[in-house]
N, C-alpha and C positions, 0 to 999 in steps of 0.2 A: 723316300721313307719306306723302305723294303719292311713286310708284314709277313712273319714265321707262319705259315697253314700246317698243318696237317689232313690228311686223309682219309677216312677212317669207310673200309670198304673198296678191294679191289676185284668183287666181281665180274657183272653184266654193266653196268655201267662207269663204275670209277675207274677205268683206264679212260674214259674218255676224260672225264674231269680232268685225270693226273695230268695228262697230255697237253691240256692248255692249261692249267695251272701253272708248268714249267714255262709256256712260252707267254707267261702273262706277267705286266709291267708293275714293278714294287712287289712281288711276290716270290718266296722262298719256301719250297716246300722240304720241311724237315721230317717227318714221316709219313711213313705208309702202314699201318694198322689193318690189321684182317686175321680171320682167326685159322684161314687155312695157308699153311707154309709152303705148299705150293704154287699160290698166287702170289705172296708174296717174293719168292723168289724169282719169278717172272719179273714182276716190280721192279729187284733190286738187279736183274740184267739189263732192263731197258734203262732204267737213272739210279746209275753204282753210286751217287753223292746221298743215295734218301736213306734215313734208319728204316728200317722194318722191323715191325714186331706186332703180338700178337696181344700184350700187356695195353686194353685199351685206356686203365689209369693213368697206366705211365705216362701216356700223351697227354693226357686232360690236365692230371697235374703238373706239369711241363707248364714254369712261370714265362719259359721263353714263348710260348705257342700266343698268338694274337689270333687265328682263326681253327675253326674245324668245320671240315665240308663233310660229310654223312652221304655214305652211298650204301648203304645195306639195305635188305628185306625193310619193306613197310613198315611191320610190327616192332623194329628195334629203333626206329626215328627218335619216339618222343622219351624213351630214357636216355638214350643216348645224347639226346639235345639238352635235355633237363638236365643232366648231369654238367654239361660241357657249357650253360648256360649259367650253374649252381658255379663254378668254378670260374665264371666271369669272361670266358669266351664269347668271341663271337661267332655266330655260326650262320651255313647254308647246309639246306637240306636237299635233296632229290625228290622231288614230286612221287608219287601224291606226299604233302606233308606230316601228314599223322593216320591212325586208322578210322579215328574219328572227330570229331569236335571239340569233343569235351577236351580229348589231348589238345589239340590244336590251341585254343583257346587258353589250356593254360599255358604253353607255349608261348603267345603271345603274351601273357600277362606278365610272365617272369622275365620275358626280353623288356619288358619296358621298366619293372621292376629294377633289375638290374643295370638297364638304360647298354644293354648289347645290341646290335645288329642281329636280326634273326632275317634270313634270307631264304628262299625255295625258289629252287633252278627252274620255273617257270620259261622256260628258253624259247619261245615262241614270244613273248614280249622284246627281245633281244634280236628279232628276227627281221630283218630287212623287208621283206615283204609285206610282212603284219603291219609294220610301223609307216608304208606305203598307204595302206588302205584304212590307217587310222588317222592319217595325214589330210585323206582326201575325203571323209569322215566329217572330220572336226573345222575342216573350211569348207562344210556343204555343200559339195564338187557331186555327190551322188542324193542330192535329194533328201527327202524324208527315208529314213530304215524303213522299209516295210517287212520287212524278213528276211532270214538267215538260214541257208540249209548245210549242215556240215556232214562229210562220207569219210570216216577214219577206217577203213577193213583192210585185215589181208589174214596168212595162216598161219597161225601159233602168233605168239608165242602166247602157251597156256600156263597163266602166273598159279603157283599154289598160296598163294600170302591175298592177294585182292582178286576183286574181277575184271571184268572188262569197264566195268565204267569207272573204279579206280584208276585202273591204267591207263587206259585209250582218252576218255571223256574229261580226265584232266587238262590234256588238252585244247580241246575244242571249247572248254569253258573261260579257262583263262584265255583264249583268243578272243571270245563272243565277250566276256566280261569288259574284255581292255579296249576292244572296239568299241561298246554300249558305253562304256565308264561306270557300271552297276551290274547289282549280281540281280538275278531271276525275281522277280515275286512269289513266280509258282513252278512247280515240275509235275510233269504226269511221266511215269514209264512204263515200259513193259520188259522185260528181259526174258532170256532161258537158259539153263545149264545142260549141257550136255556132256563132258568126261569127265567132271569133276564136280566140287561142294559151289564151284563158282560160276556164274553167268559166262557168259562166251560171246552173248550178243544181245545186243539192247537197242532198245529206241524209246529218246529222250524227247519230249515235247517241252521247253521253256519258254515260258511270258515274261518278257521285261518289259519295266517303264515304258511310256510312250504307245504302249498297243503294239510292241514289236514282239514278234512269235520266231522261235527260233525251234530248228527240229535237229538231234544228234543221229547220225546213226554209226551203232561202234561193233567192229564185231574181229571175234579172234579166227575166224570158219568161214573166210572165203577164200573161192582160187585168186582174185585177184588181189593188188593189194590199191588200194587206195585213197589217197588223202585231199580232199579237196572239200573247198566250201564257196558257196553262192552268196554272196550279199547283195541284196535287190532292195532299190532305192530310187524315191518316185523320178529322179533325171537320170541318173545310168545306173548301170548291174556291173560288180564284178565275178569273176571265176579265179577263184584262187587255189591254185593247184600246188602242191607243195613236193609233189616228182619231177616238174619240170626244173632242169636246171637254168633254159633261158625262157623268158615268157612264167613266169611265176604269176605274175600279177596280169588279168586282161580286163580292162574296163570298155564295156560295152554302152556306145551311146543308144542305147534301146529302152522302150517303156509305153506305158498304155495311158490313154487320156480319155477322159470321159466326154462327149458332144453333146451338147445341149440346144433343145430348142427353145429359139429365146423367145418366141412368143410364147407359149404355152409353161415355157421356164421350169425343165424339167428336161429330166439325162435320156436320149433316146437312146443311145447307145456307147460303145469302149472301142476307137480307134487306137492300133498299134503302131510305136515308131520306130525307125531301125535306121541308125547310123554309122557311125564310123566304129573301127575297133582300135584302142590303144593299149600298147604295150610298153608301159613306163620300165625305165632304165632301174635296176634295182643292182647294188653293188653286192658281188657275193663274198660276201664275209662270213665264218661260223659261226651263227651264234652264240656256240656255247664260249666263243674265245671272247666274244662283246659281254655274255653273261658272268665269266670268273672274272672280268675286268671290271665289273661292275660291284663286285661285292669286294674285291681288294680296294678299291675307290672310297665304297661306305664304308669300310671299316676305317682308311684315311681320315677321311671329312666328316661321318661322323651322319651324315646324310642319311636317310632312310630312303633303299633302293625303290623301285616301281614295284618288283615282287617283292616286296614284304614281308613281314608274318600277317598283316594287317589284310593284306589282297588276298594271301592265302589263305585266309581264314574262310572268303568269301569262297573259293574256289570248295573249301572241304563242306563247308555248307549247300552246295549246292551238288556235290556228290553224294552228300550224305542222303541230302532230299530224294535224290534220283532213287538211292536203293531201297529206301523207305515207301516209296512207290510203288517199284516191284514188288517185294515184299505183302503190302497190302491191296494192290489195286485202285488206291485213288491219288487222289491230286494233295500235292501237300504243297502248303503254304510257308517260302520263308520270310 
């Protein structure tokens, strides 16, 4: 059951979309929409079968179009979705999902409203690795969570539409979130701007459920670049690096135990253990090609995906917190 997509945005990121959209199963893409005719001419050399055009009604009201995927600037997501939602489509969006909540939120209201699919490329749920360590997670192979440290840096790119915890921090939450299975109770931040109106580099302090403390750190201004996160859990620790191509995932049999004297029945002291290292098999698949497969799917069956509008709500509320932090200096509660 082949489902007509359209495009809508071939900048910085929708050539990647286009790209596995084409080689994604029960899916046809019929345009490509952007409003510079340069890009799109690019477009219509690499897939001479896609219309291109600049007319973004023209696609929305297209009775043939069954989906629209949204790749533009931040600030044009929630009209664009609103619209293309008002018209009965189903849609995916490009992270972060909207500029703030309230969007967000009606977003979600109207996809359920109208009973559409509302999707955000949340691509790290889609990601082999992640769903590695949420595997091993949820059959208590690593213990009690006891905290979480994630390192997203490297140089530029400096967005003029959000900042760095828009951009960067989206991910590291929908990771912590889908590993937890819950969004934050609280957030502390601190951020600073330095070339522009936006942040450059933050650090995020989150408390989730259970007494697990989780720390971001995101930044657009460093020499190196790096993407890696610690999950520490009272039987083993991972390191999860996401530059490596093999070794992505390493779980470490290491951890601290407390010793107690049983007569007097009380902890003398924190003995350290150090075991084996393993390196589980992780199949390299792209995720963005498991994620376009996954919203031509929901639109199929009808299924509401793992990203959601519902998950992504969770993810923009807990961005939102973040800058509301900055901004004031204290801790805010979701």
């Amino acid at each position: 059951m082949t489902k007509d997509i359209a495009l809508i945005g071939y900048g910085y990121w929708g050539p990647n979309l286009l790209r596995n959209l084409f080689d994604t199963k029960d899916c046809k893409v019929i345009y490509c929409c952007d409003l510079s005719e340069e890009l799109l001419k690019k477009a219509k050399k690499r897939y001479p079968s896609i219309i291109i055009t600049t007319d973004l009604d023209r696609v929305i009201n297209d009775p043939k179009i069954d989906g629209i995927v949204i790749a533009t600037p931040t600030k044009s997501h929630f009209p664009i979705a609103k619209k293309a939602l008002l018209a009965g489509k189903d849609v995916l969006i490009e992270k972060p999902m909207t500029m703030n909540v309230t969007e967000a939120k009606t977003l979600v209201d109207l996809a359920k409203r109208k009973k559409r699919i509302l999707m955000v490329d949340h691509t790290f749920l889609f990601n082999n690795a992640v769903l590695k360590i949420k595997e091993l997670i949820d059959k208590n192979k690593l213990g009690k969570i006891l905290y979480i440290d994630s390192v997203r840096i490297n140089l530029g790119l400096f967005r003029p539409d959000v900042n760095v915890v828009f951009d960067l921090a989206t991910h590291d939450f929908s990771i912590i979130n889908f590993l937890l299975g819950s969004k934050p109770k609280s957030v502390k931040a601190t951020g600073k701007k330095h070339f522009n109106k936006n942040e450059a580099v933050a650090y995020i302090t989150a408390n989730y459920p259970k007494n697990i403390m989780t720390h971001i750190h995101i930044s657009w201004l460093s020499p190196l670049k790096i993407k890696q996160m610690l999950i520490i859990g009272s039987k083993k620790m991972v390191v999860y690096n996401d530059d490596e191509i093999a070794g992505q995932v390493r779980v470490y049999d290491k951890g601290a135990l407390k010793e107690y004297d049983d007569q007097a029945k009380e902890q003398i002291k924190i003995n350290t253990r150090t075991g084996d290292v393993w390196v589980p098999k992780i199949d390299l698949i792209e995720p963005l090609s498991t994620m376009t497969n996954a919203f031509i799917q929901a639109i199929i069956s009808r299924e509401q995906p793992k990203s959601d509008g519902n998950f992504a709500l969770e993810i923009m509320e807990s961005l939102e917190a973040s800058n509301k932090s900055i901004r004031t200096g204290r801790k805010v509660n979701l």
